[in-house]
CHARMM-style PDB file with segment names, atoms N, HN, CA, C and O in Angstrom:
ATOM      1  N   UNK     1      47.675  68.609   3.631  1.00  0.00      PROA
ATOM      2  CA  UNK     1      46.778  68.612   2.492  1.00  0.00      PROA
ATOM      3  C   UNK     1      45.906  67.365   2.537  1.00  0.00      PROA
ATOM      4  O   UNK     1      46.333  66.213   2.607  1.00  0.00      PROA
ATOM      5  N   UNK     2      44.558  67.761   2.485  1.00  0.00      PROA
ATOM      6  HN  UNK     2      44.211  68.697   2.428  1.00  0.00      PROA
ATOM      7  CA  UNK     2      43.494  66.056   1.948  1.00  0.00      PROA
ATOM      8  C   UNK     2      42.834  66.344   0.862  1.00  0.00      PROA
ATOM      9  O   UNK     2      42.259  67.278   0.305  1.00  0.00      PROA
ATOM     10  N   UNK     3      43.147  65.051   0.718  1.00  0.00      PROA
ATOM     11  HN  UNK     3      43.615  64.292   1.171  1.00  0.00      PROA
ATOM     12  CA  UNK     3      42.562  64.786  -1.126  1.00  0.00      PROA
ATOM     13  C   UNK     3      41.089  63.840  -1.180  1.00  0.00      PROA
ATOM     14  O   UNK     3      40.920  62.687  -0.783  1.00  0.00      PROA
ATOM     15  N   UNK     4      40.289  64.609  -1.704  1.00  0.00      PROA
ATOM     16  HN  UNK     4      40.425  65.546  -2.027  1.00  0.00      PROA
ATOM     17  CA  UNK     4      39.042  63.375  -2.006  1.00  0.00      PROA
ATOM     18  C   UNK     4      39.121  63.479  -3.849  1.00  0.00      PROA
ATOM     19  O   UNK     4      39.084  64.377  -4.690  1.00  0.00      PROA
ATOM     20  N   UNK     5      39.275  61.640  -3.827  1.00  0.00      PROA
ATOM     21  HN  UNK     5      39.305  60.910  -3.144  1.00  0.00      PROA
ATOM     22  CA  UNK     5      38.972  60.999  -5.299  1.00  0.00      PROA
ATOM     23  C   UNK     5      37.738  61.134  -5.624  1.00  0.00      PROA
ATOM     24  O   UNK     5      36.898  61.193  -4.726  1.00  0.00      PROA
ATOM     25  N   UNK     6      37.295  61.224  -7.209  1.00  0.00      PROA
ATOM     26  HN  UNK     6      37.977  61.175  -7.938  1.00  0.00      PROA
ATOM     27  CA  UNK     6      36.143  60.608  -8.065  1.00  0.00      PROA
ATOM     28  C   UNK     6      36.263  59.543  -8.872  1.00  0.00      PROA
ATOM     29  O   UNK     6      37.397  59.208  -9.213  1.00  0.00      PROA
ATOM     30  N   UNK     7      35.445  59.016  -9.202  1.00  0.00      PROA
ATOM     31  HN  UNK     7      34.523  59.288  -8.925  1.00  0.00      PROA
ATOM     32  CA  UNK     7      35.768  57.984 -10.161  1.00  0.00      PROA
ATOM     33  C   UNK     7      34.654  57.974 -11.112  1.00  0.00      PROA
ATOM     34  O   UNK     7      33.719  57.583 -10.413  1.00  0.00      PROA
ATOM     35  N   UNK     8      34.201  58.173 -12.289  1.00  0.00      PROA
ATOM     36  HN  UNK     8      34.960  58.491 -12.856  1.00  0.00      PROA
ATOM     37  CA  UNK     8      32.894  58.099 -12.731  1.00  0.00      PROA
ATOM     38  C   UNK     8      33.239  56.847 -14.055  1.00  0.00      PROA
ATOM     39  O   UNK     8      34.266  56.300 -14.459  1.00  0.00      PROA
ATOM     40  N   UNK     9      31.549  56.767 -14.479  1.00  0.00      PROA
ATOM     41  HN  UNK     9      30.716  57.211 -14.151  1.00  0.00      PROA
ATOM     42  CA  UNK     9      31.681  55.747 -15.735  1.00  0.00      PROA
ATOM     43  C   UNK     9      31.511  56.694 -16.934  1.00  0.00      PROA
ATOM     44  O   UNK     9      31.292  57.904 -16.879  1.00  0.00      PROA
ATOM     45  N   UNK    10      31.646  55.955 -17.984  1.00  0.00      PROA
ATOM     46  HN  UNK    10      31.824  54.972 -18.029  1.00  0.00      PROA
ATOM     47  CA  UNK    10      31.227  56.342 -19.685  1.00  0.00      PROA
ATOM     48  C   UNK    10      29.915  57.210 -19.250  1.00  0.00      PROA
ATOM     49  O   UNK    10      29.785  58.228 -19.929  1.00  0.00      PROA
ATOM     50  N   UNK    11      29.399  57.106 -18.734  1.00  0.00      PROA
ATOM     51  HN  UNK    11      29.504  56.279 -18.182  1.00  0.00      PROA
ATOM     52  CA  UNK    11      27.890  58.231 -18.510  1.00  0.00      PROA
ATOM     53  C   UNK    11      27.654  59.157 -17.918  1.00  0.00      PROA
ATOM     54  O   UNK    11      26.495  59.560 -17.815  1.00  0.00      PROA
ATOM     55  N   UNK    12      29.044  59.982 -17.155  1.00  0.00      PROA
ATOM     56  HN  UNK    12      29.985  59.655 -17.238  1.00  0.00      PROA
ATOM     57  CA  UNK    12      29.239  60.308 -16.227  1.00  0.00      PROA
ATOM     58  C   UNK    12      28.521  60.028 -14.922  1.00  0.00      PROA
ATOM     59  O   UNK    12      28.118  60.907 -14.161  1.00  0.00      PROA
ATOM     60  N   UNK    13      28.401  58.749 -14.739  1.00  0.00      PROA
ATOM     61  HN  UNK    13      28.728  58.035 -15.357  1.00  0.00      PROA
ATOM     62  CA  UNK    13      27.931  58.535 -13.351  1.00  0.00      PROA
ATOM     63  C   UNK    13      29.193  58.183 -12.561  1.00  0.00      PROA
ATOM     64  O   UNK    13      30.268  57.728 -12.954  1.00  0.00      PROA
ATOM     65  N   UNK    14      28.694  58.579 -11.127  1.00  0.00      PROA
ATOM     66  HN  UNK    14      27.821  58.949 -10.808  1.00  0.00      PROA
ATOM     67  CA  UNK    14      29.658  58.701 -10.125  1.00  0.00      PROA
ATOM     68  C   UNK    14      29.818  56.937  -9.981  1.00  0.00      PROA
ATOM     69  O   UNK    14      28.981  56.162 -10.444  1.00  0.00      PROA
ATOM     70  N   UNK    15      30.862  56.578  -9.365  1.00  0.00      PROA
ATOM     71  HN  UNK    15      31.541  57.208  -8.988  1.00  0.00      PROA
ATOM     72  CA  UNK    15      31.096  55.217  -9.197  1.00  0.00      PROA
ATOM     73  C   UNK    15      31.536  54.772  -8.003  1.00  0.00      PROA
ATOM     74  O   UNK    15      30.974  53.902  -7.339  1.00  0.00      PROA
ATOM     75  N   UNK    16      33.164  55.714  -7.524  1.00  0.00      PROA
ATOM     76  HN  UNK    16      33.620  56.421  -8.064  1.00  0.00      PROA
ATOM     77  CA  UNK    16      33.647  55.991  -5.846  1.00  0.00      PROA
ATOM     78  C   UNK    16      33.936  57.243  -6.112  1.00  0.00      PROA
ATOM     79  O   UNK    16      34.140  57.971  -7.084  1.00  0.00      PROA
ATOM     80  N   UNK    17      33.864  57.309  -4.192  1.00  0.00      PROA
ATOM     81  HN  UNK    17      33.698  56.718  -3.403  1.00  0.00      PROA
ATOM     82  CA  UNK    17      34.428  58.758  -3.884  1.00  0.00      PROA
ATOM     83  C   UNK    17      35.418  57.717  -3.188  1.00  0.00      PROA
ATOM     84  O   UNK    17      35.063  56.541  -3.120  1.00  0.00      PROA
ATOM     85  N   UNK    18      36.756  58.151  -2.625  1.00  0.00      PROA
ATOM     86  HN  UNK    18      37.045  59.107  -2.680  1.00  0.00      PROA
ATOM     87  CA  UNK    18      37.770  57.904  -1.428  1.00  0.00      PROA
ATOM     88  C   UNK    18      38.011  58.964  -1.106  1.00  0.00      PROA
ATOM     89  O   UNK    18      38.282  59.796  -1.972  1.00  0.00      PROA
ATOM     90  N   UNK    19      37.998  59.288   0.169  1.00  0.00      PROA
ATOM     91  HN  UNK    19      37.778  58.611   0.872  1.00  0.00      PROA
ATOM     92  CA  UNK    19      37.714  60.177   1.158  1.00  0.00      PROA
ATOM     93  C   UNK    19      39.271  60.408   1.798  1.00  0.00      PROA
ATOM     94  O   UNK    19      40.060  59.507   1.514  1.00  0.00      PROA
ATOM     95  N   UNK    20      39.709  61.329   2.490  1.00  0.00      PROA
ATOM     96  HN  UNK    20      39.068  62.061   2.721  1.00  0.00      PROA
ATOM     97  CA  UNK    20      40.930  61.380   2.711  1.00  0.00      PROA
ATOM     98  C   UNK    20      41.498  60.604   3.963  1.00  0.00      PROA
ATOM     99  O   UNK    20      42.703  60.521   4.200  1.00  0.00      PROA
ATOM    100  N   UNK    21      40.638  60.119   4.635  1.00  0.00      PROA
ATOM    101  HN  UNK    21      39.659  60.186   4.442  1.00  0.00      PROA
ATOM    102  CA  UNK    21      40.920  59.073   5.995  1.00  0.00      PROA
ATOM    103  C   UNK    21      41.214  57.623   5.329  1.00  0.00      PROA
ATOM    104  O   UNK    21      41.616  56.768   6.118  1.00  0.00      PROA
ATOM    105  N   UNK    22      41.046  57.206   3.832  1.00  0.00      PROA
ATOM    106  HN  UNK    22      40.720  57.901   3.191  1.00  0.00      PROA
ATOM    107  CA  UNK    22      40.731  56.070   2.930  1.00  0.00      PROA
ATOM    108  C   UNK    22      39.584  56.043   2.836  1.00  0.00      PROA
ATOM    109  O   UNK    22      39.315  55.486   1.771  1.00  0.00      PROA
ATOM    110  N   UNK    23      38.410  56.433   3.529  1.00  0.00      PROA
ATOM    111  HN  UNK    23      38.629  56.885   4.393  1.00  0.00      PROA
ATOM    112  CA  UNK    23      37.381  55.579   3.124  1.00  0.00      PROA
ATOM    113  C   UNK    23      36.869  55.219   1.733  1.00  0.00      PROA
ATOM    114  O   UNK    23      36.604  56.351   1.329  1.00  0.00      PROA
ATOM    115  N   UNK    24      36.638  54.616   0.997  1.00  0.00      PROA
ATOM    116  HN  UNK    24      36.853  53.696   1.325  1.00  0.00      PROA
ATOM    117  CA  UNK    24      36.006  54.180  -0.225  1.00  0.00      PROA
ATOM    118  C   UNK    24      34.689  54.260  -0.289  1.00  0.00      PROA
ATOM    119  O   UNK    24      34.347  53.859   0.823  1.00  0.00      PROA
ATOM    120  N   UNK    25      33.564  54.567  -0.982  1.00  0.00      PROA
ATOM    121  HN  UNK    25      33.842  54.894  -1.886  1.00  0.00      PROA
ATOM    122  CA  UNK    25      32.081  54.778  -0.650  1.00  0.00      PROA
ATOM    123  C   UNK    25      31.851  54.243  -2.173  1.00  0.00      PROA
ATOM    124  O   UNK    25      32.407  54.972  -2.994  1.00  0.00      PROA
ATOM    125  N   UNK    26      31.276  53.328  -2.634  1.00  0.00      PROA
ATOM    126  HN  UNK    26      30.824  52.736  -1.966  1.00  0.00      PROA
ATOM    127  CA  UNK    26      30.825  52.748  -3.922  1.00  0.00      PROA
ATOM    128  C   UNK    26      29.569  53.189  -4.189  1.00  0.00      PROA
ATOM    129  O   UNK    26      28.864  53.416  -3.206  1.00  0.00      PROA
ATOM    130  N   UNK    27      29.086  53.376  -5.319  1.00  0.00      PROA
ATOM    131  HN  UNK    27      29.659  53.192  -6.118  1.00  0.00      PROA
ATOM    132  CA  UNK    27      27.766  53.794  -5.907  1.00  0.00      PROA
ATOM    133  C   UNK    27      27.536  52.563  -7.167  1.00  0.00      PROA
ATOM    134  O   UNK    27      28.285  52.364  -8.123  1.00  0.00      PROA
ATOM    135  N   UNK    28      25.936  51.644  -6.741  1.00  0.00      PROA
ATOM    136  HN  UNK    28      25.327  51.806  -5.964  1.00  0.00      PROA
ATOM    137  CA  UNK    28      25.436  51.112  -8.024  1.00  0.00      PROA
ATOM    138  C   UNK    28      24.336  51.741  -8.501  1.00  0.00      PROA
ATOM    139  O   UNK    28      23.742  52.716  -8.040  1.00  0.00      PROA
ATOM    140  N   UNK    29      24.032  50.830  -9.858  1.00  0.00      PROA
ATOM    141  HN  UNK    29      24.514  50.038 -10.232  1.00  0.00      PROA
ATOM    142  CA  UNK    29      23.136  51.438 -10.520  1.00  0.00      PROA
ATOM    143  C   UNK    29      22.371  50.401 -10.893  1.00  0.00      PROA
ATOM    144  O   UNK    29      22.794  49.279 -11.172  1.00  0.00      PROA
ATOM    145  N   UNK    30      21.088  50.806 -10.906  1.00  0.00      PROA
ATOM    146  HN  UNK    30      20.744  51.717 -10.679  1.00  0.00      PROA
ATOM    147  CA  UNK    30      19.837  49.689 -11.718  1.00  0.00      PROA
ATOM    148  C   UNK    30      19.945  50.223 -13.280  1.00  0.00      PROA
ATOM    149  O   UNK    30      20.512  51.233 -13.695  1.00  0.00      PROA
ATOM    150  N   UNK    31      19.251  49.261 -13.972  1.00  0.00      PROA
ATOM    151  HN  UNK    31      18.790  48.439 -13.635  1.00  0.00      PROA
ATOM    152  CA  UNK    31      18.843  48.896 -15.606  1.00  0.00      PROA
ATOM    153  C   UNK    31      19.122  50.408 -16.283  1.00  0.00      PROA
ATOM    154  O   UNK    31      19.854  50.759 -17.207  1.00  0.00      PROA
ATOM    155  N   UNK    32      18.086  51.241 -15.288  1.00  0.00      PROA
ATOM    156  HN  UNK    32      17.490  50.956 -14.537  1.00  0.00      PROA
ATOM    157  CA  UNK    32      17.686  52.752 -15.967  1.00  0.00      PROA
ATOM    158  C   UNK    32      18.642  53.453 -15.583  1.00  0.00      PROA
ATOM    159  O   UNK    32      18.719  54.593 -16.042  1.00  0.00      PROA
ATOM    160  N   UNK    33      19.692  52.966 -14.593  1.00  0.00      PROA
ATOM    161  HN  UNK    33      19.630  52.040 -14.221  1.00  0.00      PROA
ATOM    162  CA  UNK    33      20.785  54.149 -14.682  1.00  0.00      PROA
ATOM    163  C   UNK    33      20.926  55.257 -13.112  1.00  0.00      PROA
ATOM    164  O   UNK    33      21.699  56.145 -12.751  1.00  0.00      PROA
ATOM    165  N   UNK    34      19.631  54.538 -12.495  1.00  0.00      PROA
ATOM    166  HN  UNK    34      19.003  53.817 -12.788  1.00  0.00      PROA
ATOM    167  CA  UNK    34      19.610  55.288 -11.177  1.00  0.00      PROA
ATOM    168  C   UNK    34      20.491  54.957 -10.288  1.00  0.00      PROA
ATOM    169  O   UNK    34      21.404  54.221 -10.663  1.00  0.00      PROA
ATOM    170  N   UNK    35      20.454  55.427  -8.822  1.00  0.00      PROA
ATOM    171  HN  UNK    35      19.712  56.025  -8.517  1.00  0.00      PROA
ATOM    172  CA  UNK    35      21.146  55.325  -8.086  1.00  0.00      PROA
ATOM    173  C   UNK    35      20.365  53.686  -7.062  1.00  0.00      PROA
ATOM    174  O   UNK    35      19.335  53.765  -6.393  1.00  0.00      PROA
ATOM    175  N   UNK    36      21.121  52.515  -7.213  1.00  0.00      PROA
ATOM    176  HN  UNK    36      21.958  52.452  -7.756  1.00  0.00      PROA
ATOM    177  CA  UNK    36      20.400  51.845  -6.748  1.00  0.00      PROA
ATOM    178  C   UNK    36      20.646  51.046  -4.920  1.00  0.00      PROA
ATOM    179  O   UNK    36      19.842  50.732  -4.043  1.00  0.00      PROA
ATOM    180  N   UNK    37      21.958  50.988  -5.013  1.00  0.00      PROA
ATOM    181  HN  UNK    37      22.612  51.243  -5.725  1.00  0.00      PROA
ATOM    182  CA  UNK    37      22.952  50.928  -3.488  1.00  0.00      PROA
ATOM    183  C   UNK    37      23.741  51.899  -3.297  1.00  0.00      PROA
ATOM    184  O   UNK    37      23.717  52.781  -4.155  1.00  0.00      PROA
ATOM    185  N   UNK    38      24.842  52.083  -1.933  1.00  0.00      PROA
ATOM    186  HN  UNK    38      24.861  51.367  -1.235  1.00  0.00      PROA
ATOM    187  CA  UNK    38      25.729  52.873  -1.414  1.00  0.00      PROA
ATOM    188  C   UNK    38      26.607  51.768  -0.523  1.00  0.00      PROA
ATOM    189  O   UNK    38      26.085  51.187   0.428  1.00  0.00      PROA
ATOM    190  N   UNK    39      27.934  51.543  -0.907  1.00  0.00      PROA
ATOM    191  HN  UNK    39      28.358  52.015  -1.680  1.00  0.00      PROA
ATOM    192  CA  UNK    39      28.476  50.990  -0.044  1.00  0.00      PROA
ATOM    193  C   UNK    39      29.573  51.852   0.062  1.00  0.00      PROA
ATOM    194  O   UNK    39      29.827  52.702  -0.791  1.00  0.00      PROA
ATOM    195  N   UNK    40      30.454  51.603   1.415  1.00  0.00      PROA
ATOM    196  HN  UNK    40      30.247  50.912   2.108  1.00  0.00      PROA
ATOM    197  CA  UNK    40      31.681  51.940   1.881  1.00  0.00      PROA
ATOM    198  C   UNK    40      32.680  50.809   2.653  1.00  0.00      PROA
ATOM    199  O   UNK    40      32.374  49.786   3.266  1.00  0.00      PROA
ATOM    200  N   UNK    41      33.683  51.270   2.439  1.00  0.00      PROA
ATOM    201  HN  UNK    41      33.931  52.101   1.942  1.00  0.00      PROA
ATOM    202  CA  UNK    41      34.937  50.419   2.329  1.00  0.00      PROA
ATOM    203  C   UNK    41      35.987  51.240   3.509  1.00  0.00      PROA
ATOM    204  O   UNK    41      36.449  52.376   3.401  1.00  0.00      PROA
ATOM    205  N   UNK    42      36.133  50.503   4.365  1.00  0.00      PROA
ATOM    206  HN  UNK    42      35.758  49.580   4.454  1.00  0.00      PROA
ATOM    207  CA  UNK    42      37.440  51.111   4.917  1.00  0.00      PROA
ATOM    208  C   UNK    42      38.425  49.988   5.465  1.00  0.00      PROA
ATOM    209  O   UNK    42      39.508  49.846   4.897  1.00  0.00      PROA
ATOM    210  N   UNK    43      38.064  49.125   6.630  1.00  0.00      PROA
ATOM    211  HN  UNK    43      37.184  49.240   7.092  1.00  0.00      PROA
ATOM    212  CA  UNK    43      39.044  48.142   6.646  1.00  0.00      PROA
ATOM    213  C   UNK    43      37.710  46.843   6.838  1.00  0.00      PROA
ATOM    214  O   UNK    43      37.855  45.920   7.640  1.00  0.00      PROA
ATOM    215  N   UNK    44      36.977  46.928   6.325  1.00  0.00      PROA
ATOM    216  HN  UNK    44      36.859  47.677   5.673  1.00  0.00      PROA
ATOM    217  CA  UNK    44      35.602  46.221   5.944  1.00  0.00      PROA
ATOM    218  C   UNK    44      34.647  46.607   4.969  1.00  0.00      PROA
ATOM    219  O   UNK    44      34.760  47.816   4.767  1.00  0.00      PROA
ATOM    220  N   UNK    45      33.922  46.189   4.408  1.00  0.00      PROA
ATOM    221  HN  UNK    45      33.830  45.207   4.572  1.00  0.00      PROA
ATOM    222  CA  UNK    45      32.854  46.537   3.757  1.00  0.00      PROA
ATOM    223  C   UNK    45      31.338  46.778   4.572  1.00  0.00      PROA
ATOM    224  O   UNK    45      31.008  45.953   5.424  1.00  0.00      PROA
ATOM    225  N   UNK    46      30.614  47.730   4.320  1.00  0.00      PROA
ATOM    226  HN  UNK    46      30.882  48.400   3.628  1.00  0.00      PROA
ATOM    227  CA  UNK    46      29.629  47.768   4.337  1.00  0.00      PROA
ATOM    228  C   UNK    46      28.461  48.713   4.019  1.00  0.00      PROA
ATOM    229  O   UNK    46      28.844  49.876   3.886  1.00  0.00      PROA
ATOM    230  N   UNK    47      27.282  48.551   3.876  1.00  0.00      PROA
ATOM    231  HN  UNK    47      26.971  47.606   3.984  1.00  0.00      PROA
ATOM    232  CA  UNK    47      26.247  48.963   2.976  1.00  0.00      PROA
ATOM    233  C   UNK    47      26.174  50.245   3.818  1.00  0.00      PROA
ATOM    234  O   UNK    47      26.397  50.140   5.024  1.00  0.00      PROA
ATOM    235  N   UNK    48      25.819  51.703   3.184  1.00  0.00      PROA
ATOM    236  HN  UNK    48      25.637  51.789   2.204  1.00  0.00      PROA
ATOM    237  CA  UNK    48      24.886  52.223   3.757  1.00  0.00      PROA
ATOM    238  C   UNK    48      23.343  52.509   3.496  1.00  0.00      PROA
ATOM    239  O   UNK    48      22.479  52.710   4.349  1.00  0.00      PROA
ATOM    240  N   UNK    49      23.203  52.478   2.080  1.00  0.00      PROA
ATOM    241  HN  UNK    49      23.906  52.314   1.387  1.00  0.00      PROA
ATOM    242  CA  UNK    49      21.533  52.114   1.261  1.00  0.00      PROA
ATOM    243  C   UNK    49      22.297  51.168   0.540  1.00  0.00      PROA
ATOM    244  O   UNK    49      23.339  51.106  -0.113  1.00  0.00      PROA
ATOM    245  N   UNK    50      21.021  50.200   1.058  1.00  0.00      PROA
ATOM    246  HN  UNK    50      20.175  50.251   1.589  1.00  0.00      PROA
ATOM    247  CA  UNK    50      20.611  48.272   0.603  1.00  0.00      PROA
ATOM    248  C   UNK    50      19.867  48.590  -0.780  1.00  0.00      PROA
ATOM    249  O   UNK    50      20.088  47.896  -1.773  1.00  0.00      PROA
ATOM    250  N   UNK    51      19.149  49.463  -0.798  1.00  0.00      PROA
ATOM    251  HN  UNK    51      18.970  50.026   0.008  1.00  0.00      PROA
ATOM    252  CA  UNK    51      17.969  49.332  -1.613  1.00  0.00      PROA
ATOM    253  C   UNK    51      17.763  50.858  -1.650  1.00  0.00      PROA
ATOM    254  O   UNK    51      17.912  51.603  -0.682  1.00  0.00      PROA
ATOM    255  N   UNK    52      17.268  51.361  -3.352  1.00  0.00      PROA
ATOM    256  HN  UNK    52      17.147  50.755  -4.139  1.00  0.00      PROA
ATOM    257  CA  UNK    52      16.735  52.291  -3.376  1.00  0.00      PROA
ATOM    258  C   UNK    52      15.340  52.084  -4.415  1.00  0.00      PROA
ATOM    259  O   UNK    52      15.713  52.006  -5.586  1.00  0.00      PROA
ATOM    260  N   UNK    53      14.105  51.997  -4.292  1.00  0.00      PROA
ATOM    261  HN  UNK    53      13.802  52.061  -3.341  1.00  0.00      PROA
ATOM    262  CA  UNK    53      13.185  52.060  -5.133  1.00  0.00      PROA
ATOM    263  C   UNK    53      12.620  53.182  -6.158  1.00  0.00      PROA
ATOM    264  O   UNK    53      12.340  54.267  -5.649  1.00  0.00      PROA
ATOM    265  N   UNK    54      12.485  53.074  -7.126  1.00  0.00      PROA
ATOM    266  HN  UNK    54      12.712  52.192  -7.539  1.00  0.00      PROA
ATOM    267  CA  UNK    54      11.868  53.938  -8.269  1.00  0.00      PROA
ATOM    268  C   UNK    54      10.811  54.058  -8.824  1.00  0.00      PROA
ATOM    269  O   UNK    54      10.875  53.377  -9.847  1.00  0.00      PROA
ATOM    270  N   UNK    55       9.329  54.800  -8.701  1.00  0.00      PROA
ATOM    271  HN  UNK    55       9.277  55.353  -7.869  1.00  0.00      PROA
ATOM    272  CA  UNK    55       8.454  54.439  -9.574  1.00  0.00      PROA
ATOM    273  C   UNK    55       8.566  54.036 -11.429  1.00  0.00      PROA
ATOM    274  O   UNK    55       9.532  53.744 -12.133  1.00  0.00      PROA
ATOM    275  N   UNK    56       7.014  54.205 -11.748  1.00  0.00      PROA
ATOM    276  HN  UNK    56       6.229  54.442 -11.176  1.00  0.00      PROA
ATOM    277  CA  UNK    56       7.470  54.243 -12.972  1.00  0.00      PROA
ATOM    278  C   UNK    56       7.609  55.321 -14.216  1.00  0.00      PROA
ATOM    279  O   UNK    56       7.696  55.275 -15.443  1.00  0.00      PROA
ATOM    280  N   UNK    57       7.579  56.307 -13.183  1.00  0.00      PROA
ATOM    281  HN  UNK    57       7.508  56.344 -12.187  1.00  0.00      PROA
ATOM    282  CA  UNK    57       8.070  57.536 -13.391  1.00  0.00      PROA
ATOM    283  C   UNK    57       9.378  58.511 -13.171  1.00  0.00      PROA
ATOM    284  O   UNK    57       9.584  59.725 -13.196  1.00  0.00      PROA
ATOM    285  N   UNK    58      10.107  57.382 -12.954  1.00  0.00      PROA
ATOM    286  HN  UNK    58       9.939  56.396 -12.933  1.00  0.00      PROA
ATOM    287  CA  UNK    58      11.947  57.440 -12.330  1.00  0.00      PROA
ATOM    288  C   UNK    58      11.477  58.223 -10.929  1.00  0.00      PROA
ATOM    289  O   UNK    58      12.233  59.195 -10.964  1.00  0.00      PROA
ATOM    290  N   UNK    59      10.860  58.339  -9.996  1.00  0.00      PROA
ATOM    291  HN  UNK    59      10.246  57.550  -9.968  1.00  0.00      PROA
ATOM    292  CA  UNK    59      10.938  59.335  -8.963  1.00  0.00      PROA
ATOM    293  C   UNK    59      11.366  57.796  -8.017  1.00  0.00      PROA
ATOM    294  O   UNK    59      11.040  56.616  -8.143  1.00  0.00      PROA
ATOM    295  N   UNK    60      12.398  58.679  -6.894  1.00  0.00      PROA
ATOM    296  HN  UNK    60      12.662  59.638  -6.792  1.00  0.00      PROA
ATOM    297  CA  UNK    60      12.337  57.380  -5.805  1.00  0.00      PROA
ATOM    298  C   UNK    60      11.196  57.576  -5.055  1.00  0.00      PROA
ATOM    299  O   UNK    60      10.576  58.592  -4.740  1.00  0.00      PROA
ATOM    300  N   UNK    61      11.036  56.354  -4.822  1.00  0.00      PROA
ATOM    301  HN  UNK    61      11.539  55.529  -5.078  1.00  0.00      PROA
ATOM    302  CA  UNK    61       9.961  55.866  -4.046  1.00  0.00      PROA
ATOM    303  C   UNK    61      10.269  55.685  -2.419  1.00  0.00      PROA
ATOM    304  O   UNK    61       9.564  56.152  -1.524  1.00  0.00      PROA
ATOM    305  N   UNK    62      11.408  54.950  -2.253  1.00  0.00      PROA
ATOM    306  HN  UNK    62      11.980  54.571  -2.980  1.00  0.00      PROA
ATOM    307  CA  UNK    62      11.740  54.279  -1.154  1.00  0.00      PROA
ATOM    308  C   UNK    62      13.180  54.135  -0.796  1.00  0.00      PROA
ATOM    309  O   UNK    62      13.747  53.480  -1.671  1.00  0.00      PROA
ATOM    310  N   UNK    63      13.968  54.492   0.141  1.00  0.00      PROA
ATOM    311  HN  UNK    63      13.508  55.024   0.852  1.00  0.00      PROA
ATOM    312  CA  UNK    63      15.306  54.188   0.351  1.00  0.00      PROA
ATOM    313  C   UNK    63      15.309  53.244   1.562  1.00  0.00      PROA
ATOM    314  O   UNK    63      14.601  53.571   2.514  1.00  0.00      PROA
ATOM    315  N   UNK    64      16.257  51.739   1.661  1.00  0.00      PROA
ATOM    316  HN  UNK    64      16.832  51.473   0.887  1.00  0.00      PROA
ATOM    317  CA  UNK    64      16.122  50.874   2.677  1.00  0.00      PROA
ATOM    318  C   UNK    64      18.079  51.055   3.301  1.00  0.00      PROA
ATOM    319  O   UNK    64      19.077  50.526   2.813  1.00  0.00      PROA
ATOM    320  N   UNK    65      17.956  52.059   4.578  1.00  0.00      PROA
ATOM    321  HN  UNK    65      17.145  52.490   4.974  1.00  0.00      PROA
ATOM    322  CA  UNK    65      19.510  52.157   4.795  1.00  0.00      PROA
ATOM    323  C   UNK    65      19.817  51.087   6.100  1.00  0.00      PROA
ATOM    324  O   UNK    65      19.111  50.950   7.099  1.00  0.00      PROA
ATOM    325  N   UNK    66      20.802  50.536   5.848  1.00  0.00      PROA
ATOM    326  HN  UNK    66      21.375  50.648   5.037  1.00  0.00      PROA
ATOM    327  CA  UNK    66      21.228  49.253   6.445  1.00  0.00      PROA
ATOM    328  C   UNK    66      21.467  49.533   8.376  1.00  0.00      PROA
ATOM    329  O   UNK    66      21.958  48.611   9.027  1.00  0.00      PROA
ATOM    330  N   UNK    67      21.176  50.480   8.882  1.00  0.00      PROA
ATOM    331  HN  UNK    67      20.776  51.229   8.353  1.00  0.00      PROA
ATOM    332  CA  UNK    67      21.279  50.490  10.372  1.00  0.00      PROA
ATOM    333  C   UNK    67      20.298  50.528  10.972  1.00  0.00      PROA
ATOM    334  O   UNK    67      20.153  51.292  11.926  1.00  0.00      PROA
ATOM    335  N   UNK    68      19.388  49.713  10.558  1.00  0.00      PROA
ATOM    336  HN  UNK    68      19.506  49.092   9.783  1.00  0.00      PROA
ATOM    337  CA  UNK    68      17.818  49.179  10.660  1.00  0.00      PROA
ATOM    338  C   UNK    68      16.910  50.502  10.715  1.00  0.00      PROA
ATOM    339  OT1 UNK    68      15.685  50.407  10.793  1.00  0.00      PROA
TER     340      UNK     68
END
């Protein structure tokens, strides 16, 4: 049997998934509530979106993912 976790906040926004190998995958958020990084966790940390941009019309603009 594999199990994948959720974790959400008071807003239902997603927060982690853990994946059934462990991995951990974190989700932040900017001011307005969007999706603003992606990190993952397994026996290190690291980013997969650094940066996500938003106009000023909530649409993304721009995603900056960390494997150049």
């Amino acid at each position: 049997t594999y199990v994948t976790q959720w974790k959400y906040d008071s807003h239902n926004r997603l927060l982690e998934m853990i994946y059934p190998d462990e991995e951990k995958v974190t989700y932040g958020y900017n001011l307005g509530g969007q999706v603003d990084h992606v990190r993952g966790y397994k026996s290190y940390g690291y980013d997969y979106v650094n940066k996500i941009g938003y106009d000023k019309f909530e649409q993304r603009t721009y995603l900056k993912y960390c494997n150049g």
